[in-house]
KOLNU-111234 format. One record per residue (C-alpha): residue number from 1; y, x, z; chain. Coordinates in steps of 0.1 Angstrom, whole numbers, plus 5000, padded with zeros to 4 digits. Each point is the difference from the previous one (the first is absolute). Last residue first. Layout:
N
<pt><pos>NUM</pos><north>Y</north><east>X</east><up>Z</up><unit>A</unit></pt>
...
END
This chain:
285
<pt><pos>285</pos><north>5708</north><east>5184</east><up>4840</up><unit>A</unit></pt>
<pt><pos>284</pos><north>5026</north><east>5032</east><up>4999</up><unit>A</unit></pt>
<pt><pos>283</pos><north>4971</north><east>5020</east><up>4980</up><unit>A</unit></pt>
<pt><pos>282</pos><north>4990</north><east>4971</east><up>4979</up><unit>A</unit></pt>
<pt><pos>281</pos><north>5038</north><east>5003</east><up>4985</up><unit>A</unit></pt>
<pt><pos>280</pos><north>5007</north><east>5031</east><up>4998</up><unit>A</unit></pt>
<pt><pos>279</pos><north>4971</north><east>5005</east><up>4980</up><unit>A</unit></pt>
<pt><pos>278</pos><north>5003</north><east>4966</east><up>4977</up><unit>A</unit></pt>
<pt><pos>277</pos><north>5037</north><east>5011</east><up>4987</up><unit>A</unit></pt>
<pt><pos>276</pos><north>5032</north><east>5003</east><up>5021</up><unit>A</unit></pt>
<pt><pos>275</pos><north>5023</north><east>4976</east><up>4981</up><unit>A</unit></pt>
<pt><pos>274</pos><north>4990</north><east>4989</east><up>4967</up><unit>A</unit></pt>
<pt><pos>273</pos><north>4960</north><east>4988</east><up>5006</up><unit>A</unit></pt>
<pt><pos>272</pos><north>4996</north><east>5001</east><up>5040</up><unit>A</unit></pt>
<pt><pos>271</pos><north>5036</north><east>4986</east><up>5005</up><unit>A</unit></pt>
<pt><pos>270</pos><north>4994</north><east>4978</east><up>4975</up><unit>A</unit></pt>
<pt><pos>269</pos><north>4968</north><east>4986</east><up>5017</up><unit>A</unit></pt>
<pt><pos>268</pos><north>5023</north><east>4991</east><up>5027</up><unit>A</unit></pt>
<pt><pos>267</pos><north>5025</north><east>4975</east><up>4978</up><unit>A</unit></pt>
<pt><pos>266</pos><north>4973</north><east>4985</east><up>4983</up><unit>A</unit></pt>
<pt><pos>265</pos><north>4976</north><east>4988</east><up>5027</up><unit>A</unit></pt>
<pt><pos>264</pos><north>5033</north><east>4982</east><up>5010</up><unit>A</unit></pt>
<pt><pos>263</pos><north>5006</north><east>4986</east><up>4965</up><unit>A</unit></pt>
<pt><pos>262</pos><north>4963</north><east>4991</east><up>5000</up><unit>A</unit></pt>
<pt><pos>261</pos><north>4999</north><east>4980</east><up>5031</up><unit>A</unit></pt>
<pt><pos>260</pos><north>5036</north><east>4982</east><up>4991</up><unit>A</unit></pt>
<pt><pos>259</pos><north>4984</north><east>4994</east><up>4966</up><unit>A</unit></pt>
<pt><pos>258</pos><north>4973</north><east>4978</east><up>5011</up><unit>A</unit></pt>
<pt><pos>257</pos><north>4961</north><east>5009</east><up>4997</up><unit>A</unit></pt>
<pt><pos>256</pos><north>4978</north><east>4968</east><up>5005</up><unit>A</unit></pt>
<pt><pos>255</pos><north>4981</north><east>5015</east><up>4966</up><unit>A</unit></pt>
<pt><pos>254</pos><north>4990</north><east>5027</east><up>5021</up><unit>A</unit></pt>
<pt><pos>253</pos><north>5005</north><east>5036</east><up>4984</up><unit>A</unit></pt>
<pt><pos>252</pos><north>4981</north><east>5019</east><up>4974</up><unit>A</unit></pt>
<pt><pos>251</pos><north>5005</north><east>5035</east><up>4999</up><unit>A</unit></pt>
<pt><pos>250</pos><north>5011</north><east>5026</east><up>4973</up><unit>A</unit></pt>
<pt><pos>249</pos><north>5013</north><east>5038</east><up>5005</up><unit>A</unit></pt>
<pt><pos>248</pos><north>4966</north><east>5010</east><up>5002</up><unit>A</unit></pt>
<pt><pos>247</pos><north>4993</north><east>4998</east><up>4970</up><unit>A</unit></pt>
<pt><pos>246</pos><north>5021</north><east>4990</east><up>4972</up><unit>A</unit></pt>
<pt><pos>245</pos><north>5027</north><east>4979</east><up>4993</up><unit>A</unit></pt>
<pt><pos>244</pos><north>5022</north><east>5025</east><up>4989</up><unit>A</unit></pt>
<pt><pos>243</pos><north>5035</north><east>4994</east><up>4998</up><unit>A</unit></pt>
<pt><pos>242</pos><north>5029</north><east>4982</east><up>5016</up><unit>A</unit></pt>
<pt><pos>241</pos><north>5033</north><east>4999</east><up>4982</up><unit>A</unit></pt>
<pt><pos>240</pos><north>5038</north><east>5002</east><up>5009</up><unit>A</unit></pt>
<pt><pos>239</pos><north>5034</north><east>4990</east><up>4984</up><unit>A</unit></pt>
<pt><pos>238</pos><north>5031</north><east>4995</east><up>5014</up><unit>A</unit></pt>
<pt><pos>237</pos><north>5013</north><east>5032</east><up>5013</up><unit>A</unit></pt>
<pt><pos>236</pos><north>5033</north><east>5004</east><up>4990</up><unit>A</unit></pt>
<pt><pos>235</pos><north>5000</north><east>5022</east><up>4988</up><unit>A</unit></pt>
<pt><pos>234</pos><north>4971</north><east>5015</east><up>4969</up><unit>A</unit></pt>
<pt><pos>233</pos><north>4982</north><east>5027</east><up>5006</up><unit>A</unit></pt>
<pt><pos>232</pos><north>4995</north><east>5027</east><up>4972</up><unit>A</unit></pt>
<pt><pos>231</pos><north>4973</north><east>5018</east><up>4989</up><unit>A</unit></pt>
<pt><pos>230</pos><north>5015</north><east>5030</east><up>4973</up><unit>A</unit></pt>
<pt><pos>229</pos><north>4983</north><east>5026</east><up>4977</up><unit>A</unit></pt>
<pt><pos>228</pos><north>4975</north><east>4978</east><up>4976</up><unit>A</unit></pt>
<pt><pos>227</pos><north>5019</north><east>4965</east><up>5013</up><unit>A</unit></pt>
<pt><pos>226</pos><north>5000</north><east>4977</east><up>5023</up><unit>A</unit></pt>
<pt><pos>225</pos><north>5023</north><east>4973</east><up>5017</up><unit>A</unit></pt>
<pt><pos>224</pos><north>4999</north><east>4981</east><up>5031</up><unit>A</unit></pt>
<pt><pos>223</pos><north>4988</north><east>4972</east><up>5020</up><unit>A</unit></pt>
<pt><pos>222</pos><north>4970</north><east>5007</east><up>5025</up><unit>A</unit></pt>
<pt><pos>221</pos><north>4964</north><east>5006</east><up>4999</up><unit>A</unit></pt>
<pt><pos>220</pos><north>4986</north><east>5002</east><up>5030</up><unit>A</unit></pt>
<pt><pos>219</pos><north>4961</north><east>5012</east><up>5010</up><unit>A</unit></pt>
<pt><pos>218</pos><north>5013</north><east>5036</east><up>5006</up><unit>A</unit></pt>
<pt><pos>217</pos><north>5024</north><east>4986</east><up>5024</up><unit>A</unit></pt>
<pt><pos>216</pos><north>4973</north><east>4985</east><up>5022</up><unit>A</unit></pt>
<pt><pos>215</pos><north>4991</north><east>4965</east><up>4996</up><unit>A</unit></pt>
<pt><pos>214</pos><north>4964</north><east>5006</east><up>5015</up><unit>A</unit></pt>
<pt><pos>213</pos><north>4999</north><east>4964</east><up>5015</up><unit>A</unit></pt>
<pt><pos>212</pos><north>4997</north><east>4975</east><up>4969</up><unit>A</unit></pt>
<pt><pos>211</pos><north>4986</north><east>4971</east><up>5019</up><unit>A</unit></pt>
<pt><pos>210</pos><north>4982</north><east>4971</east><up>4975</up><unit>A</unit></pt>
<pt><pos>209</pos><north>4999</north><east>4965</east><up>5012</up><unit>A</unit></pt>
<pt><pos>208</pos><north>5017</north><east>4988</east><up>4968</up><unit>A</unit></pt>
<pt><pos>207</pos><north>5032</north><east>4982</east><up>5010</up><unit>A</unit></pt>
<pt><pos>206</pos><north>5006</north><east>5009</east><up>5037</up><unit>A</unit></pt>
<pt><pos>205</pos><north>4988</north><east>5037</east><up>4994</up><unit>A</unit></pt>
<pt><pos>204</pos><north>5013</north><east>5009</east><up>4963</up><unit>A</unit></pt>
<pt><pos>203</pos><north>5029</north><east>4983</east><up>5012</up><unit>A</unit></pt>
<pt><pos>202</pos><north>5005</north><east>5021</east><up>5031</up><unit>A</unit></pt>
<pt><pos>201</pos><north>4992</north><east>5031</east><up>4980</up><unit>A</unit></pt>
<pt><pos>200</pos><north>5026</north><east>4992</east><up>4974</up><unit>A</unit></pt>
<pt><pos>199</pos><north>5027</north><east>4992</east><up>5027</up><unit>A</unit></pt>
<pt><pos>198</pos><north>4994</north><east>5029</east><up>5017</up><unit>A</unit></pt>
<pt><pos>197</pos><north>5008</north><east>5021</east><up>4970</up><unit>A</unit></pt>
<pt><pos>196</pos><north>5033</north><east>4985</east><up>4992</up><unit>A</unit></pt>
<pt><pos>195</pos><north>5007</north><east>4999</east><up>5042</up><unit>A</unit></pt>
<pt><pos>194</pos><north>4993</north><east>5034</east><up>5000</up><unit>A</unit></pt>
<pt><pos>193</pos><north>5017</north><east>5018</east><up>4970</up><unit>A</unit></pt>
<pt><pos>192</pos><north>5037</north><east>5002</east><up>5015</up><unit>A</unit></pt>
<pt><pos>191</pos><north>4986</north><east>5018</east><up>5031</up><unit>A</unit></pt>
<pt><pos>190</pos><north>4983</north><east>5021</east><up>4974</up><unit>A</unit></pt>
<pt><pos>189</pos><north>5031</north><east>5013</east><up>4987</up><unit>A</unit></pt>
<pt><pos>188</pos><north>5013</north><east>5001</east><up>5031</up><unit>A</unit></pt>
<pt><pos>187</pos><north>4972</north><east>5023</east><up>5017</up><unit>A</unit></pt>
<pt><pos>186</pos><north>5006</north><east>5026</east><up>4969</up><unit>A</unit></pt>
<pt><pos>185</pos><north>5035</north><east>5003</east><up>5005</up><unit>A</unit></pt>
<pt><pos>184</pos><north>5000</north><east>5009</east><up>5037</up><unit>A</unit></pt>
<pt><pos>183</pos><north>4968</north><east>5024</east><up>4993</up><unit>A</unit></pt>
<pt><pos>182</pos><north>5023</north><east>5017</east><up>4974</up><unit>A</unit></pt>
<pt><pos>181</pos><north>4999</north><east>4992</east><up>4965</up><unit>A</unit></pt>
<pt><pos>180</pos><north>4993</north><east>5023</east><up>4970</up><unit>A</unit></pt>
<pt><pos>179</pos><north>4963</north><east>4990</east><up>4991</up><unit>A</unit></pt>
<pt><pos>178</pos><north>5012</north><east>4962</east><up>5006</up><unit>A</unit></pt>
<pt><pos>177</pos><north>5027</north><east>5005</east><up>4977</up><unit>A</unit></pt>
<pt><pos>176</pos><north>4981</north><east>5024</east><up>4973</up><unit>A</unit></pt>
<pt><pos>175</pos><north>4974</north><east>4971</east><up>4999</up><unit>A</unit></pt>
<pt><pos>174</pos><north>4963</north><east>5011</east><up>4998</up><unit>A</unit></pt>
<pt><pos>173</pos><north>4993</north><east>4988</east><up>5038</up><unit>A</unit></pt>
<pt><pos>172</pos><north>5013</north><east>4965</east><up>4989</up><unit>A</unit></pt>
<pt><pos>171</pos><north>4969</north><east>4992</east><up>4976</up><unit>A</unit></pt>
<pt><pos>170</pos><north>5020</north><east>4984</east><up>4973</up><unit>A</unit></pt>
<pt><pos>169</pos><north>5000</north><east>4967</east><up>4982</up><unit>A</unit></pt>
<pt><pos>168</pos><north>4983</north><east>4972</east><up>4990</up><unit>A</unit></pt>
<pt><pos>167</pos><north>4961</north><east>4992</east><up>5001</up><unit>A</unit></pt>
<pt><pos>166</pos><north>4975</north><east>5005</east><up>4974</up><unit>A</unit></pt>
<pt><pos>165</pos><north>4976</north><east>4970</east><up>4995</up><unit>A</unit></pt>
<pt><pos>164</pos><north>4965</north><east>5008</east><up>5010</up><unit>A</unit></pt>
<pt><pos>163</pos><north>4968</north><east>5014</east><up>4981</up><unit>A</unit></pt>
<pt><pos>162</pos><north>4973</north><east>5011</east><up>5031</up><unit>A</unit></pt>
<pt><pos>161</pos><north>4981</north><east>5025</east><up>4987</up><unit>A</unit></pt>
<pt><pos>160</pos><north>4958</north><east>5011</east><up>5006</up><unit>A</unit></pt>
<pt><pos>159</pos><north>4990</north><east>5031</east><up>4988</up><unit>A</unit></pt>
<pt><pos>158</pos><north>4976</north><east>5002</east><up>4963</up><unit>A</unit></pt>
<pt><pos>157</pos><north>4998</north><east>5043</east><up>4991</up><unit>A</unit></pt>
<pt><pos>156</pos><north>5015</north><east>5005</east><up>4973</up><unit>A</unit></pt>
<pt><pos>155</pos><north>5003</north><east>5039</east><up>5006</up><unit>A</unit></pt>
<pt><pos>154</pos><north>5031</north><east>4997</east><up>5012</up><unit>A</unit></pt>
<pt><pos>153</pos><north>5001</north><east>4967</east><up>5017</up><unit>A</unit></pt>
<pt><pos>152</pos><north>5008</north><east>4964</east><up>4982</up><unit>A</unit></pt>
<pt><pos>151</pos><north>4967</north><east>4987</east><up>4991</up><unit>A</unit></pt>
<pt><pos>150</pos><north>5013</north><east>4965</east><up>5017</up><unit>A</unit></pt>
<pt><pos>149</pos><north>4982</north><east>4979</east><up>5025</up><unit>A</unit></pt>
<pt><pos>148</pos><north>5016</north><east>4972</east><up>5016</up><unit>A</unit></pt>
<pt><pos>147</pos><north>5032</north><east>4979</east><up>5006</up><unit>A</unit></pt>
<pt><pos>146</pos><north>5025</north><east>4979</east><up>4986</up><unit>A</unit></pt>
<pt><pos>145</pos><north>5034</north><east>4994</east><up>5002</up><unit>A</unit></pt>
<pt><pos>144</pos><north>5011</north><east>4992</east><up>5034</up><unit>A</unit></pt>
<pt><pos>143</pos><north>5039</north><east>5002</east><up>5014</up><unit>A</unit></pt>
<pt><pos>142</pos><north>5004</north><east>4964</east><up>5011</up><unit>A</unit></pt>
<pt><pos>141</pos><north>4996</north><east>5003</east><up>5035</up><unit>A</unit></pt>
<pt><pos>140</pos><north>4966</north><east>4980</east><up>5006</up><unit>A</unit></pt>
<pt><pos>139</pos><north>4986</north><east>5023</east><up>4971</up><unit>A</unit></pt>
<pt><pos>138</pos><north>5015</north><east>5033</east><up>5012</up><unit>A</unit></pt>
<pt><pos>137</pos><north>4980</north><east>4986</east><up>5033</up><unit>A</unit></pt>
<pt><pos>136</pos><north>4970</north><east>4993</east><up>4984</up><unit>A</unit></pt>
<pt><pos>135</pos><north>4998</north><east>5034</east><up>4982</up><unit>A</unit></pt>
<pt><pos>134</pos><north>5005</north><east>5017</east><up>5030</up><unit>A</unit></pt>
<pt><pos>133</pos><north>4972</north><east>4985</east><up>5016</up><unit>A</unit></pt>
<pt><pos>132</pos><north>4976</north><east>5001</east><up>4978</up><unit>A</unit></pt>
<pt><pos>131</pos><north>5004</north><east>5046</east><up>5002</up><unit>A</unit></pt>
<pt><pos>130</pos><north>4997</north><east>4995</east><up>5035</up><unit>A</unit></pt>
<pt><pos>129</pos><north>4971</north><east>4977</east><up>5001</up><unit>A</unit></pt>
<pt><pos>128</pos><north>4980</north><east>5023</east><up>4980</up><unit>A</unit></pt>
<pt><pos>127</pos><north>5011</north><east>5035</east><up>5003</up><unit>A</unit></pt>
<pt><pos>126</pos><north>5001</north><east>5011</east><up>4962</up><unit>A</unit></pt>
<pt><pos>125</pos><north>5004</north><east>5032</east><up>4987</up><unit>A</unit></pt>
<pt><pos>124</pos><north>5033</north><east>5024</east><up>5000</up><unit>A</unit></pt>
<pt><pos>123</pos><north>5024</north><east>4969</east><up>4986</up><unit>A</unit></pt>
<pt><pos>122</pos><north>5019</north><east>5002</east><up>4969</up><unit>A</unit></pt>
<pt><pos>121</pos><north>5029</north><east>4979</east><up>5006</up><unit>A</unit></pt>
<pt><pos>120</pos><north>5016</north><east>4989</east><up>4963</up><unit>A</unit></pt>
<pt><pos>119</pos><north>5037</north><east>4990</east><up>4993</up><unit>A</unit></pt>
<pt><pos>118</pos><north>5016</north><east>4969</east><up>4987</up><unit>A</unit></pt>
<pt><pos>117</pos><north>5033</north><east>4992</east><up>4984</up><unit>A</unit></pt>
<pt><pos>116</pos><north>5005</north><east>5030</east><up>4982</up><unit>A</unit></pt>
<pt><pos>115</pos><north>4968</north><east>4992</east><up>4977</up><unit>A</unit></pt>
<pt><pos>114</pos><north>5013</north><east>4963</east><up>4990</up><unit>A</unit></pt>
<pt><pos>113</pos><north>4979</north><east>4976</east><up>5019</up><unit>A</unit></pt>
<pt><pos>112</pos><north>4980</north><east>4970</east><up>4979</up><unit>A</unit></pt>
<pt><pos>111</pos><north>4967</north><east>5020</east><up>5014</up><unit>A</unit></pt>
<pt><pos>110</pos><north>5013</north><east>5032</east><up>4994</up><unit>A</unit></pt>
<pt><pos>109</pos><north>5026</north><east>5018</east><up>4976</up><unit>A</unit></pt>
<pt><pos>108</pos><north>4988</north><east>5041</east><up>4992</up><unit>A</unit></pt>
<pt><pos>107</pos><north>5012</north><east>5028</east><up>5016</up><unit>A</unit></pt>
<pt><pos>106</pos><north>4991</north><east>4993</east><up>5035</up><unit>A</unit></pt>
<pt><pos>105</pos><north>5019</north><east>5012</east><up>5033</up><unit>A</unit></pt>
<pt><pos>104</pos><north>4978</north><east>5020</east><up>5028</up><unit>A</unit></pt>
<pt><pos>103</pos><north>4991</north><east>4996</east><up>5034</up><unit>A</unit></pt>
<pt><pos>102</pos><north>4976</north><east>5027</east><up>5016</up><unit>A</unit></pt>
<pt><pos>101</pos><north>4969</north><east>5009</east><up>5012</up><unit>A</unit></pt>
<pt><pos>100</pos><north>4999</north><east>4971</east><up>5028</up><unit>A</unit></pt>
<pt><pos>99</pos><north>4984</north><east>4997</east><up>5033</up><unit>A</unit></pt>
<pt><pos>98</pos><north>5014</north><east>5024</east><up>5020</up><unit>A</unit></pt>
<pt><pos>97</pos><north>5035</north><east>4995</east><up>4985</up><unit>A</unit></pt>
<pt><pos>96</pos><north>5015</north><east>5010</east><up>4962</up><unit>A</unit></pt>
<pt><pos>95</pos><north>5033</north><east>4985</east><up>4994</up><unit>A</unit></pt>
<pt><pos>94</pos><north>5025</north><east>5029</east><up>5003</up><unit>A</unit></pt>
<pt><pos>93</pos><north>5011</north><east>5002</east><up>4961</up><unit>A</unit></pt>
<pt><pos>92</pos><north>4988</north><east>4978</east><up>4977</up><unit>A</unit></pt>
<pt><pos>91</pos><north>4974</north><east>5015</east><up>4979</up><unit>A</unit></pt>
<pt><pos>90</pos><north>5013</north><east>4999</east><up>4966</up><unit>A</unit></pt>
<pt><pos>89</pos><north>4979</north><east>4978</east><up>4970</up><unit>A</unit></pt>
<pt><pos>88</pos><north>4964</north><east>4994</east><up>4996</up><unit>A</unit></pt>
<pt><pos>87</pos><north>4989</north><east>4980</east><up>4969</up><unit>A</unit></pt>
<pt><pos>86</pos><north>4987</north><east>5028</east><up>4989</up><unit>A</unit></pt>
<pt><pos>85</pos><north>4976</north><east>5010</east><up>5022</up><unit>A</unit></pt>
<pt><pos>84</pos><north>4985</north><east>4959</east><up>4996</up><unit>A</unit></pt>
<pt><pos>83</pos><north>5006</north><east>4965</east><up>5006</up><unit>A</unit></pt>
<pt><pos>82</pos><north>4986</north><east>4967</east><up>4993</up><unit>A</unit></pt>
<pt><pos>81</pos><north>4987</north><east>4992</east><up>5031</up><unit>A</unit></pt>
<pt><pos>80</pos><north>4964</north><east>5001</east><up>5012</up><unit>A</unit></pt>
<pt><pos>79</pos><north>4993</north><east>4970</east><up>5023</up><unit>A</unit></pt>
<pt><pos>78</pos><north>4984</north><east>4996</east><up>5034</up><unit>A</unit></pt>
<pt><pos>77</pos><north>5030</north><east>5014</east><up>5019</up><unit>A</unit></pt>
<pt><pos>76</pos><north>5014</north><east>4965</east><up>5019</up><unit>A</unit></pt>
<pt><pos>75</pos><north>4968</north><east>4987</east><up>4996</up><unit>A</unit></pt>
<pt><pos>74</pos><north>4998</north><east>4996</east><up>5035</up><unit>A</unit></pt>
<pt><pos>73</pos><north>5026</north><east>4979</east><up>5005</up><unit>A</unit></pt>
<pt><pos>72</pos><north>4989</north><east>4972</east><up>4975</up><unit>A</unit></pt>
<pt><pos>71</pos><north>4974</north><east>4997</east><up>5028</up><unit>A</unit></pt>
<pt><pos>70</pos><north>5023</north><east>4993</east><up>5027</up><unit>A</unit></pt>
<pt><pos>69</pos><north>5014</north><east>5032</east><up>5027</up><unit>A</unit></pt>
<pt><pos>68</pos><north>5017</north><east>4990</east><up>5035</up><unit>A</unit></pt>
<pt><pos>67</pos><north>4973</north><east>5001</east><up>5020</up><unit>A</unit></pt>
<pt><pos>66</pos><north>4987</north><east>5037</east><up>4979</up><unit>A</unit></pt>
<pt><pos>65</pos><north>5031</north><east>5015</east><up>5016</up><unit>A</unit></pt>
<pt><pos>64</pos><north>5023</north><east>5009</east><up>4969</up><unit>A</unit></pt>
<pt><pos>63</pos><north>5033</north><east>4992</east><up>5018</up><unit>A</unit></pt>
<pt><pos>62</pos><north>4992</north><east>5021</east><up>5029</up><unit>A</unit></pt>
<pt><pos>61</pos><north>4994</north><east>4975</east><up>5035</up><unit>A</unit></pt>
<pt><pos>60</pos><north>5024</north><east>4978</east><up>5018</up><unit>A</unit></pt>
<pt><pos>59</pos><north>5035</north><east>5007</east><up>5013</up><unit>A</unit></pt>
<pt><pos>58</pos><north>5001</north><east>4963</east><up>5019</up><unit>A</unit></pt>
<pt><pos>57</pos><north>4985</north><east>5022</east><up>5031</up><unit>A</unit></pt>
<pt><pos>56</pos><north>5032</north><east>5025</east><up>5002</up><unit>A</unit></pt>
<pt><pos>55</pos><north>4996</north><east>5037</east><up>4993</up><unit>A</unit></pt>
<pt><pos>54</pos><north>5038</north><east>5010</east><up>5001</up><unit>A</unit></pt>
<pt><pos>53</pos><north>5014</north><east>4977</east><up>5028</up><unit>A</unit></pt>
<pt><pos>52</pos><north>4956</north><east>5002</east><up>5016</up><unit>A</unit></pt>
<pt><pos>51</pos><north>5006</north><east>5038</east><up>5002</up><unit>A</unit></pt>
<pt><pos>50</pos><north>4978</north><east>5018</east><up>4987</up><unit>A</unit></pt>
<pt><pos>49</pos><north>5008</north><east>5016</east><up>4968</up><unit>A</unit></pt>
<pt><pos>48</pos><north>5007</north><east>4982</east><up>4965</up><unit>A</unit></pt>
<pt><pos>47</pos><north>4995</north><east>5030</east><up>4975</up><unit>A</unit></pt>
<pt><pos>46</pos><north>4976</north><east>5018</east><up>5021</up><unit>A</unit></pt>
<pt><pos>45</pos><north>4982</north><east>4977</east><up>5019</up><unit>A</unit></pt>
<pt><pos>44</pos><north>4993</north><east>4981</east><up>4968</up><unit>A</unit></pt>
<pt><pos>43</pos><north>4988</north><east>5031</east><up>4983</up><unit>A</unit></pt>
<pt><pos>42</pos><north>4977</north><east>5004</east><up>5035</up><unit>A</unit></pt>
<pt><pos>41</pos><north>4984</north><east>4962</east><up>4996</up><unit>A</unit></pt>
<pt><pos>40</pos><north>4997</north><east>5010</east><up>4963</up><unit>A</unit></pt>
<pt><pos>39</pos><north>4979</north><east>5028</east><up>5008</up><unit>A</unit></pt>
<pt><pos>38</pos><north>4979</north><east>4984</east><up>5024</up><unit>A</unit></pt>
<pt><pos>37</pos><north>4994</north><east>4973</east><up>4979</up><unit>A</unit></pt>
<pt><pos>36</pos><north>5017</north><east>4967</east><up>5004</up><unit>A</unit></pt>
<pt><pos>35</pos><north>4991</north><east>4967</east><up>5003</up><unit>A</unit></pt>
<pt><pos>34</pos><north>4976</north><east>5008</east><up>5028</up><unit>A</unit></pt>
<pt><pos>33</pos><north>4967</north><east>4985</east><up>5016</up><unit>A</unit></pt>
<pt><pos>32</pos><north>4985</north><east>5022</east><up>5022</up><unit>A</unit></pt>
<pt><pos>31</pos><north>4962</north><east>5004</east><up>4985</up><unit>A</unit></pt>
<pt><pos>30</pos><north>4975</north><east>4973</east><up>4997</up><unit>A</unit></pt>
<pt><pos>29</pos><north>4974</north><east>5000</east><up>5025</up><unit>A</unit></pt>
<pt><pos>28</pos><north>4969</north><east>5006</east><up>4983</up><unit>A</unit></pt>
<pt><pos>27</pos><north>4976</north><east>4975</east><up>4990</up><unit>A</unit></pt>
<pt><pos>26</pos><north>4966</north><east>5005</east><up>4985</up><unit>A</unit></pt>
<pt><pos>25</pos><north>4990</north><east>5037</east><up>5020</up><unit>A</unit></pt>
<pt><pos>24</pos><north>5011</north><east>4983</east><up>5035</up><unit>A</unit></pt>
<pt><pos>23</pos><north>4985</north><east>4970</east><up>4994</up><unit>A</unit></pt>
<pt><pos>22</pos><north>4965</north><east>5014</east><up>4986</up><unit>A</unit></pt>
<pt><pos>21</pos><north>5007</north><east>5025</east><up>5032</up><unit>A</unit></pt>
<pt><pos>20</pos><north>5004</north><east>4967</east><up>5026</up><unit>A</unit></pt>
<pt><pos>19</pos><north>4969</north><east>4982</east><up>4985</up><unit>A</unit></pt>
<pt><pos>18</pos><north>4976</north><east>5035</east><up>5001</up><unit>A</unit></pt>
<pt><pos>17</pos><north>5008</north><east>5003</east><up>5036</up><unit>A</unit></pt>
<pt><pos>16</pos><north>4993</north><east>4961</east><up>5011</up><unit>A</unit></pt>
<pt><pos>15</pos><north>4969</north><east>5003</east><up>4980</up><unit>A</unit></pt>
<pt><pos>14</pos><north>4988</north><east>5035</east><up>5016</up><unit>A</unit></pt>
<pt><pos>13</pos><north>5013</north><east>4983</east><up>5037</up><unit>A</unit></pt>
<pt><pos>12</pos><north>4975</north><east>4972</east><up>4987</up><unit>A</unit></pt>
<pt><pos>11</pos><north>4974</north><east>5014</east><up>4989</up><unit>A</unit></pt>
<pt><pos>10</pos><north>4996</north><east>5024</east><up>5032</up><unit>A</unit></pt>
<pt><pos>9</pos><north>5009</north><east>4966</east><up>5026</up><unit>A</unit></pt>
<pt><pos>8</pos><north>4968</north><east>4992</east><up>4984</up><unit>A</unit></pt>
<pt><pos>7</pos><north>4975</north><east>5028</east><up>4998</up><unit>A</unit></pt>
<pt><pos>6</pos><north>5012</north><east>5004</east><up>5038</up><unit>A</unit></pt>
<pt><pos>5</pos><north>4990</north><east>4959</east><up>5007</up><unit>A</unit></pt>
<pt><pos>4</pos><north>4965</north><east>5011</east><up>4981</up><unit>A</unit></pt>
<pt><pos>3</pos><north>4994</north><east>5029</east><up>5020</up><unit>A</unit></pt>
<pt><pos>2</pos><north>5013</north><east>4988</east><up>5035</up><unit>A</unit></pt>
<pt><pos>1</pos><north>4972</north><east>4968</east><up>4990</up><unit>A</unit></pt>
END
């Protein structure tokens, strides 16, 4: 009888053991979820810091966050486009990033645009949702001409480009006036710039749920004249423009946002983009 109640209580411990590993081995607890990666949770850190004035809850995830992305999204560089070496015009000066190889003008008319009306972003390769993202928001912004895979490198090689419509005037750091201005000068021109440029972002925000919040001076175009030897600024300052919509710059906010929130977001994220620059910045937070 011990034997038989021991063969027993031995089946069923062995059952009991076998049950929890099938369990264990069938269904693993799922990992932390996150909307962001490490990597973009740290580019956020970066560019919005820590605080909760600067990094506030309605500031959502990067604008190319798979939540945000459709179908028609994805094919966003799917297509070969009709473009070549040749087509390839001048490299615009100062636009190449981490992500991009360059920006350059076309030399032939494209897609009902005449050639010095758009230019080209040759990216390094693509990075999924970031890559989607951009387009999207050039697309929500007015800006998008088409997208996807051109044999545009060197050795005609296929890299992915971004065709978008060229943007007015004059990156200010090339100006002889801003180059030949004193700290004083330099602060008022900008002064003069803000509320243009905040009132773009705060739009932008409000209207179309997308944050630009890397509006730095080498993302501005402003007012003036060029030429082969000469950039010139025009005065008064009047006109301003926002570029690059690409990552990380772009977030999604709440679509409860109001414009008091972001015009108060605004006015301290300028200090980190024109005024003391990201460093400073996170090492005063």
């Amino acid at each position: 009888m011990c034997t038989s109640s021991s063969s027993t209580l031995f089946r069923l411990l062995l059952f009991v053991s076998i049950l929890l590993t099938t369990i264990t081995h069938a269904a693993p607890p799922p990992p932390p979820s996150s909307s962001w990666s490490s990597g973009d949770e740290r580019m956020k850190r970066q560019l919005l810091g820590s605080t909760k004035e600067r990094n506030p809850p309605w500031i959502l995830e990067f604008y190319g966050h798979d939540t945000y992305l459709n179908k028609e999204d994805q094919t966003a560089f799917t297509k070969i486009l009709d473009l070549n070496t040749q087509d390839i015009g001048d490299r615009i000066n100062g636009d190449r990033g981490d992500y991009s190889e360059s920006v350059v003008k076309l030399k032939k008319d494209y897609g009902g645009h005449k050639k010095d009306e758009v230019v080209m972003k040759i990216l390094k390769e693509l990075k999924g949702g970031r890559d989607i993202g951009e387009v999207k928001a050039l697309k929500a912004v007015g800006l998008y001409v088409d997208s996807g895979l051109a044999p545009v490198r060197p050795d005609g090689e296929e890299a992915p480009v971004i065709i978008m419509k060229k943007l007015d005037g004059v990156p200010i750091q090339e100006t002889m006036q801003y180059k030949n201005a004193k700290p004083r000068r330099r602060k008022k021109i900008f002064d003069a710039a803000k509320p243009i440029i905040r009132k773009q972002v705060v739009n932008w925000a409000v209207t179309k749920g997308i944050l630009h919040a890397d509006f730095h001076r080498n993302n501005l175009l402003f007012g003036g004249t060029q030429t082969a030897t000469h950039v010139s600024l025009n005065f008064p300052i009047s006109e301003v423009k926002v570029l690059d919509f690409g990552y990380p710059g772009i977030l999604k906010v709440d679509k409860d946002v109001t414009e008091q929130q972001v015009e108060n977001w605004f006015n301290l994220q300028w200090e980190a983009c024109i005024v003391s620059g990201y460093d400073e910045i996170r090492r005063n937070e």
